[in-house]
Every structure is written in C-alpha cells, then in structure tokens.
C-alpha positions, 0 to 999 in steps of 0.5 A: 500500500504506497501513499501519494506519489509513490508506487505500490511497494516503494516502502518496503523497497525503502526498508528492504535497501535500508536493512541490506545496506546496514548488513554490509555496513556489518559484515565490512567491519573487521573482526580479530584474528590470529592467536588471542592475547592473554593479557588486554592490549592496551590495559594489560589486564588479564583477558578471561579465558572465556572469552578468548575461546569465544573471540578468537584473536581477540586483543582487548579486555572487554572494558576497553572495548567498551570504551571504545565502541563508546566512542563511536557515533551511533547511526540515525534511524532515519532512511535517508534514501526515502527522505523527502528532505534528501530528494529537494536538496 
C-alpha cells in the first residue's frame, strides 16, 4: 500500500535497501584474528579465558572495548534514501 506519489511497494523497497545496506555496513567491519592475547592490549589486564575461546584473536579486555565502541557515533534511524528532505536538496 504506497501513499501519494509513490508506487505500490516503494516502502518496503525503502526498508528492504535500508536493512541490506546496514548488513554490509556489518559484515565490512573487521573482526580479530590470529592467536588471542592473554593479557588486554592496551590495559594489560588479564583477558578471561572465556572469552578468548569465544573471540578468537581477540586483543582487548572487554572494558576497553567498551570504551571504545563508546566512542563511536551511533547511526540515525532515519532512511535517508526515502527522505523527502534528501530528494529537494
């Protein structure tokens, strides 16, 4: 069911582009490899041996990787690709 001057089906084209673009967003990201560290990289603290077994390669303890991914930016919510703003500009 579209609305005004979309065609039938353009939404859930929208949120089907919208999904596929965060899983390739997901699958690029880089995950550890090699032989796990015992001790945290940056911190040195001890890595816990169960999450060496559950992560291998990883570096960092898991309070620094909190840290870390803290100081990412969070993504909006907003489909710009379906944005009316994105189609005046």
């Amino acid at each position: 069911m579209a609305g005004g001057w979309t065609r039938d089906g353009a939404v859930s084209e929208q949120i089907e582009a919208s999904i596929s673009d965060e899983l390739a967003r997901l699958k690029a990201r880089r995950v550890p490899v090699g032989e796990s560290r015992s001790h945290c990289a940056e911190c040195e603290e001890p890595i816990p041996e169960a999450r060496r077994m559950a992560l291998p390669g990883v570096k960092l303890c898991i309070d620094c990787v909190r840290d870390r991914d803290g100081q990412t930016q969070m993504r909006g919510g907003i489909n710009r690709r379906g944005s009316k703003d994105s189609q005046l500009k």
